[in-house]
N, C-alpha and C positions, 0 to 999 in steps of 0.2 A: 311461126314467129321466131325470129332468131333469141338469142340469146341475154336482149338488154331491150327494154322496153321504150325507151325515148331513142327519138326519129330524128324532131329535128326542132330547133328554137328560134327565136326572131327578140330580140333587145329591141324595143321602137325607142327613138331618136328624133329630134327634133332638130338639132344642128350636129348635122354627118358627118363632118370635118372635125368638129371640137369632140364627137364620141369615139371615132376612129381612132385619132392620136390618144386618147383616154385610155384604150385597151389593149393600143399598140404599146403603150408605155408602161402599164398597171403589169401587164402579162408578156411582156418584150418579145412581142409577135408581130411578123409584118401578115397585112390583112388583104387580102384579095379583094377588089370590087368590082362591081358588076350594077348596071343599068338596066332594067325591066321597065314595061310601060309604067309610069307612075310611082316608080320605087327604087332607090339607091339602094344599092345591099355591101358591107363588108364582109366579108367570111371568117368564121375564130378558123383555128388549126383544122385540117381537113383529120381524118381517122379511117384506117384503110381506104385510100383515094378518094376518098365523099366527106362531101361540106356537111359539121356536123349541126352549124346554126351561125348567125348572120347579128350584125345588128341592122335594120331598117328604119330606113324613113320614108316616108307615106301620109296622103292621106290620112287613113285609119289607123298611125300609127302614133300612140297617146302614152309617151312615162307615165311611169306608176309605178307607186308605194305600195300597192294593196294588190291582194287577186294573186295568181301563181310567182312561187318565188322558185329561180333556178338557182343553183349551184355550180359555179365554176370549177374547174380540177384546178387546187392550189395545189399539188405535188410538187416537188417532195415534203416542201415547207411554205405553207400561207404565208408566213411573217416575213418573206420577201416580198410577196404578191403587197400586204397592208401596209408597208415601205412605204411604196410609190403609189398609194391610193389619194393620198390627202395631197402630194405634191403634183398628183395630177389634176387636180381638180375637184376630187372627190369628197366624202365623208365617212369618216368609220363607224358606224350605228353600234355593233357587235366585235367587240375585238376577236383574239384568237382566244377560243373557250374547247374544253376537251368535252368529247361527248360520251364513250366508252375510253377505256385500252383499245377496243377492237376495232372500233370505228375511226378512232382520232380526234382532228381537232373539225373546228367552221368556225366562221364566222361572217359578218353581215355589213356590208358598204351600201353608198348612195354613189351613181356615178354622177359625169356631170350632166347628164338631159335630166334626174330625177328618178333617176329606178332605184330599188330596191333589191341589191344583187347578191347572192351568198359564194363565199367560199368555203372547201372542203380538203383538208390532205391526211392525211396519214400519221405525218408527222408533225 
């Protein structure tokens, strides 16, 4: 096992266009896409050449509030990242809250399909 234990994540998405621009804007990233049988995918930032998680639409792919919550790298400072949350679209459930010194900050949005999405920095 390498060194970090998550592989790989999937944001499900109902309208792919309106989450795309959502994350491209929230986190001022451009997003890779790609077509699979049955399934749109965006890509977040790749990390050493490999796609580290997507958002999708699908089928079997249903927002949600509840069940596993990821965290996004707000580095070096979330409170840029929750800026552009609410003018994108979103909601801020959890502002930016400290958890240690050692840990830093998080905090917790809604994007627009309806997830339940966390951030996390340092600072």
């Amino acid at each position: 096992m390498e060194d970090h234990i998550l592989n790989w994540f999937e944001v499900a998405v109902t309208d792919f266009e309106r989450a795309k621009k959502f994350y491209e804007t929230i986190l001022d990233i451009k997003m890779e896409t790609e077509e699979i049988p049955g399934y749109q995918m965006a890509y977040f930032p790749f990390y050493q050449g490999k796609p580290t998680g997507s958002i999708s639409k699908g089928a079997d792919c249903v927002p949600s509030t509840t069940g596993t919550l990821i965290y996004l790298n707000g580095n070096p400072d979330l409170t840029v990242i929750l800026k552009r949350v609410e003018k994108a679209g979103g909601k801020i459930l959890v502002p930016k809250s400290p958890i240690t010194p050692e840990y830093g900050f998080f905090a917790q949005f809604i994007d627009t399909e309806g997830n339940k999405i966390g951030l996390h920095s340092e600072k």
